[in-house]
N, C-alpha and C positions, 0 to 999 in steps of 0.2 A: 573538901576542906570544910572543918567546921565556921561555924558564922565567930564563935570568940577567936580562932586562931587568924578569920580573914581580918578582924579588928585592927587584930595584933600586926598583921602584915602591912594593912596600909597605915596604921598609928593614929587609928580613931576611936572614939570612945564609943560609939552607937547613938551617940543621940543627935548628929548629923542629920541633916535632909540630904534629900537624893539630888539634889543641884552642888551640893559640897563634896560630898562623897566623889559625885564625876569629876568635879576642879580637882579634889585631891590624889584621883589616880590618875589624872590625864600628866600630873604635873609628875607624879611618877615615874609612870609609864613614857615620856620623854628624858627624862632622866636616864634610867636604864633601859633605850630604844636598842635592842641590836645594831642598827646602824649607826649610832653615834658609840659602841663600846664596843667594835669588832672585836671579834676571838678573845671576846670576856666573858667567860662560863659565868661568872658569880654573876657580871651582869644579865646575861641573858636567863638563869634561875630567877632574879628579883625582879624581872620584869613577865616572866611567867607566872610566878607566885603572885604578881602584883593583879593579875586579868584574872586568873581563879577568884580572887580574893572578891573582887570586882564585882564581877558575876553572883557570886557564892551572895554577898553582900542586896546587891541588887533582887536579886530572887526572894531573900528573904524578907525585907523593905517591901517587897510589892505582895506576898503572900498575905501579909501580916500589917494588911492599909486600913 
């Protein structure tokens, strides 16, 4: 995933620290839990998309310190 599409997924601009960025996928990422949206594909895709993003995000934030 690119680092502007993972922006676009968690609805941050990039100029975030890495303590916000975690609040605002943690807050996500429970949001669309599998477990709290069973047998919810859309929700289960936005919370997939949400941990790429994440990641993708993170990796580049730490390469680029």
């Amino acid at each position: 995933m690119s680092i502007s599409k993972s922006y676009r997924v968690l609805g941050i601009k990039g100029n975030e620290d890495l303590d916000s960025i975690k609040r605002i996928y943690r807050k996500f990422a429970h949001k669309y839990h599998p477990d709290k949206n069973q047998d919810d594909q859309t929700s289960l895709k936005m919370f997939i998309d949400a941990k790429q993003a994440y990641e993708t995000i993170i990796k580049h934030k730490l390469q680029h310190k």
